[in-house]
C-alpha positions in Angstrom: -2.1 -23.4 -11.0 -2.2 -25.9 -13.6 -0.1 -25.9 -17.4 -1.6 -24.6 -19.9 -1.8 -27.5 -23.2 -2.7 -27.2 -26.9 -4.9 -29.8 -28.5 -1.8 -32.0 -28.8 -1.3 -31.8 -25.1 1.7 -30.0 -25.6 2.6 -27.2 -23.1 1.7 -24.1 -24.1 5.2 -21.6 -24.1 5.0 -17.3 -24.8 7.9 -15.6 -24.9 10.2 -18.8 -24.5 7.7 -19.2 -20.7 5.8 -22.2 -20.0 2.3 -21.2 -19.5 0.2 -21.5 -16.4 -3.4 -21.0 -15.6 -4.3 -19.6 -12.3 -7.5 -20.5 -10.5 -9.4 -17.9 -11.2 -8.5 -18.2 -15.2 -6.1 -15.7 -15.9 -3.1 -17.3 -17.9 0.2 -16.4 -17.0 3.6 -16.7 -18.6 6.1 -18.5 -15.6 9.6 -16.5 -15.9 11.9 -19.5 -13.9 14.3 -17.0 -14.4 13.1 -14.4 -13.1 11.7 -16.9 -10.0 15.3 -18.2 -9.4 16.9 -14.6 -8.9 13.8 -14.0 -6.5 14.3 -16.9 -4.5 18.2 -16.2 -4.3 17.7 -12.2 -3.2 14.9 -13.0 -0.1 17.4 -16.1 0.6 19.8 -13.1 1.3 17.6 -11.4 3.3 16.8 -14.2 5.4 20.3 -14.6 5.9 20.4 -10.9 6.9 17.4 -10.9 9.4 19.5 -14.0 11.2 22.3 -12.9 11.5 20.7 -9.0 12.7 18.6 -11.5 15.4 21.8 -12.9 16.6 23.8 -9.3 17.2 20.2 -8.5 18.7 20.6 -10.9 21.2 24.0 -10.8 21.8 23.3 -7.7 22.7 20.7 -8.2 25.1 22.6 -10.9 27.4 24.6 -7.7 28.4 21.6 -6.5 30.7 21.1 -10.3 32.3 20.0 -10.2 35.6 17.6 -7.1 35.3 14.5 -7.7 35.6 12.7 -4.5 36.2 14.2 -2.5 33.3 12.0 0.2 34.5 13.2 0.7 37.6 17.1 0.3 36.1 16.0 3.6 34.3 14.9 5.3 37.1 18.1 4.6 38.5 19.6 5.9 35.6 18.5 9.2 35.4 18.4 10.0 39.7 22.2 9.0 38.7 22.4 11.7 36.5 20.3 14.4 38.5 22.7 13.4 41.6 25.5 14.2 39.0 24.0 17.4 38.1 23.5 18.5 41.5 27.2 18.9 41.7 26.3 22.6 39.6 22.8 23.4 40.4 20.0 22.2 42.9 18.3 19.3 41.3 14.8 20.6 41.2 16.5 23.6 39.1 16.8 20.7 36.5 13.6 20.6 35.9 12.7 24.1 35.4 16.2 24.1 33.0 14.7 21.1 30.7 10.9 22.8 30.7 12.2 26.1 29.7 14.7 24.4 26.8 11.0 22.2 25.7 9.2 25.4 25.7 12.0 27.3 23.7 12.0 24.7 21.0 8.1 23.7 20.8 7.1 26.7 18.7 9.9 25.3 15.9 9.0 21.5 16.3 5.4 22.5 15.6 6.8 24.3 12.8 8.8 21.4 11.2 5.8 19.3 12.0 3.6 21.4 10.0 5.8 21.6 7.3 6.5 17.8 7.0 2.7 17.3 7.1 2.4 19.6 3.9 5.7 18.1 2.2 3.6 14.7 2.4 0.5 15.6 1.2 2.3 17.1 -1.8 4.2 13.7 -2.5 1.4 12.1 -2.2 0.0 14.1 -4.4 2.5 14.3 -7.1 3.3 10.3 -6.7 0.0 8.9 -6.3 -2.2 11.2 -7.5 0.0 11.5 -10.5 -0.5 8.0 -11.1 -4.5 7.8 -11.3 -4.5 10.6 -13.7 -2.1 9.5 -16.0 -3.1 5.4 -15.5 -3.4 3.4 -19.1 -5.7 1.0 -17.8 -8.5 3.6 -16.2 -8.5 5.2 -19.5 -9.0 2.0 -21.6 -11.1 -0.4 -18.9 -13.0 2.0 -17.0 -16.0 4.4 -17.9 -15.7 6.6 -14.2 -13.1 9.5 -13.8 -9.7 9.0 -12.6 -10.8 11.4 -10.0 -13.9 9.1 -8.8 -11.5 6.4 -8.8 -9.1 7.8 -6.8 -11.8 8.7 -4.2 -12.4 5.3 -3.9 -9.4 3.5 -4.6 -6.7 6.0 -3.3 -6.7 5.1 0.6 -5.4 1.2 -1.0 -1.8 3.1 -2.0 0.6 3.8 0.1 4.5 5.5 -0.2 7.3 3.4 1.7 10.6 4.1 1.0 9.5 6.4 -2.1 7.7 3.9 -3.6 4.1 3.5 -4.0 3.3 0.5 -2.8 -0.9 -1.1 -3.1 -2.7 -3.1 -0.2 -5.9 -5.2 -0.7 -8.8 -5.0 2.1 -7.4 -7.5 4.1 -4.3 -5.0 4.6 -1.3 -7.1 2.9 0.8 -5.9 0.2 -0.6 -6.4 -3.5 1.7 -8.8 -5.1 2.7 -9.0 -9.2 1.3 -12.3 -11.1 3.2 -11.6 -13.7 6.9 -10.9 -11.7 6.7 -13.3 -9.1 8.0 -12.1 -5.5 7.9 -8.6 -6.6 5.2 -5.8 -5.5 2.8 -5.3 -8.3 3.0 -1.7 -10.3 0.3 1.0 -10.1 -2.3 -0.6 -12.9 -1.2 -4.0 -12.1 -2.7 -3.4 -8.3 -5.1 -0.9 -9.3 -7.0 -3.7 -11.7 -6.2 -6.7 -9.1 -8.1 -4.2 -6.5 -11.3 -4.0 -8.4 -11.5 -7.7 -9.8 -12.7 -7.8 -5.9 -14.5 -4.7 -6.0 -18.0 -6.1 -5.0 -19.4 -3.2 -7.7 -17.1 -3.8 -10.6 -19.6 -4.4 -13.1 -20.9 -0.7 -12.7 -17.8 1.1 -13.4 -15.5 -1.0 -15.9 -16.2 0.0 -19.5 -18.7 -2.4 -21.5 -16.8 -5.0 -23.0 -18.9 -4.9 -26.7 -20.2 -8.7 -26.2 -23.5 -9.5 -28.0 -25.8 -12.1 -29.2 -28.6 -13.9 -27.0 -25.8 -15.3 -24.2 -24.3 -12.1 -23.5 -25.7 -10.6 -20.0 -24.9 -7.3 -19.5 -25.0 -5.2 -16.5 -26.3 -2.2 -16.0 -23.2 -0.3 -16.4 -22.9 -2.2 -19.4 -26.7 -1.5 -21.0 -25.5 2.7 -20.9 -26.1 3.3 -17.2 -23.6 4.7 -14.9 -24.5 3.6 -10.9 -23.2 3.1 -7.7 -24.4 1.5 -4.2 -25.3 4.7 -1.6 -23.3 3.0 0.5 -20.2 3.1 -1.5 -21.2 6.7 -2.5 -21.8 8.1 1.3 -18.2 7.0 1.4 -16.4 9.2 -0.4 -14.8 12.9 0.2 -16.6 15.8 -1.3 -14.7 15.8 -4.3 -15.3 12.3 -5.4 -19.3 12.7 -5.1 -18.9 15.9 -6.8 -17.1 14.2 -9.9 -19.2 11.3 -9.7 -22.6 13.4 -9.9 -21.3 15.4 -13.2 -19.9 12.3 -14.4 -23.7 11.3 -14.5 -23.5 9.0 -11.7 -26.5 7.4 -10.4 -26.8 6.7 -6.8 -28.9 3.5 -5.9 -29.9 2.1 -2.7 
C-alpha cells in the first residue's frame, strides 16, 4: 500500500480519507476512524479469549493427577450401574436405555429431517436471495444470476445468520473498503471472481476501443466457458448456461 499524490505531490484525500493504493491498483479511501474502533473491539476480544483460557485452565487443574481420562469414565459410569443395581439388575440397564433410544429415534430422525429442510430454505431465502437481487451481477456481468450462483454459491456460507464469503484457499473474505470487517455480498462476490481464472468470459464488455484495446472473447460478443468449469456445475446451472447461449470450450 502506498499514498495516493496529485501532481503537486500532495496526498490525495475523498471524503475527508487519505487515499491509498493497493498492490494490485485498486485505490482505497483509509477510514482511521473507522480502523481505530476496529482495533479497540478485537482488543476486547483478545482480552475475552484470555481471560476464557484462564477459567479454562483453572478448570482443568481440578482433574490433576489423571492420566487416563478414559479409564476415569469408565469408572464413572460402572459407578453408576453399581448405583442402579440397587433397583434393577444391571444388565436390565441396558435393555432400559435401548428401548428409551429406540422410542425416541423415530422423532430425532424427524427433527433431523426437518432441520435439514429449515436450512436449505434459509439458504435459500438468504443466499439465494442475494444472487438474484445483486447490483453488481446485473451491471458487471453478462451470465445469469442463476449461472453465477451455480458457480459461485458453494463460496457463501450462513454463521450466526449472517452470510459470510470464503475465497479458494478457505479463509473468510475480508472488506477493503471497512477494514477488519467481513466484506458484504457484492463486495465478496466481485473480490471472488477478480481471481476467477475465467473472468474475462463472463464480466460484461467494458466499451474500450481504438487500436490498444484487446478484448476477449467474451468481450468481441461471445459467451464461453472452460468444459472443465462447465462439467462442474448442478443440473440447473448447465441448464441456464446453455439457454443463456453458453458456449462450452475445451
Amino acid at each position: 500500500m502506498k499514498l495516493k499524490l496529485d501532481a503537486d505531490g500532495h496526498v490525495v484525500v475523498e471524503n475527508g480519507m487519505p487515499v491509498y493504493i493497493h498492490d494490485d491498483g485498486k485505490e482505497i479511501p483509509f477510514d482511521a476512524v473507522q480502523a481505530v474502533g476496529k482495533i479497540a473491539s478485537l482488543n476486547g476480544e483478545a482480552k475475552s479469549h484470555r481471560e476464557a483460557k484462564e477459567a479454562a485452565e483453572a478448570n482443568l487443574k481440578k482433574f490433576s493427577g489423571i492420566d487416563d481420562p478414559a479409564k476415569a469414565l469408565e469408572a464413572l459410569q460402572t459407578l453408576t450401574k453399581i448405583d442402579q443395581k440397587k433397583l434393577i439388575d444391571a444388565g436390565a440397564v441396558d435393555q432400559v436405555k435401548e428401548q428409551i433410544t429406540k422410542a425416541f429415534q423415530t422423532q430425532i430422525d424427524e427433527l433431523t429431517g426437518t432441520n435439514k429442510t429449515l436450512q436449505s430454505q434459509l439458504y435459500n431465502e438468504m443466499i439465494g436471495g442475494r444472487f438474484g437481487s445483486s447490483k453488481f451481477i446485473t451491471e458487471k456481468l453478462a451470465i445469469p444470476a442463476d449461472f453465477v450462483q451455480a458457480r459461485f454459491g458453494q463460496s457463501f456460507k450462513i454463521e450466526d445468520g449472517k452470510v459470510v464469503a470464503y475465497d479458494p484457499s478457505g479463509n473468510k473474505v475480508l472488506s477493503r473498503t471497512k477494514l477488519g470487517d467481513l466484506a458484504d455480498f457484492d463486495e465478496a462476490l466481485e473480490l471472488l471472481i477478480e481471481q476467477y481464472p475465467q473472468k474475462d468470459h463472463i464480466l460484461k464488455a467494458s466499451g474500450a476501443t481504438g487500436t490498444g484495446a484487446q478484448q476477449s472473447q467474451h468481450q468481441a460478443g461471445q459467451k464461453t466457458i472452460k468444459r472443465t468449469d462447465f462439467d462442474a456445475l448442478d443440473m440447473v446451472g448447465k441448464n441456464e448456461a446453455l439457454k443463456g447461449g453458453v458456449t462450452v470450450v475445451d
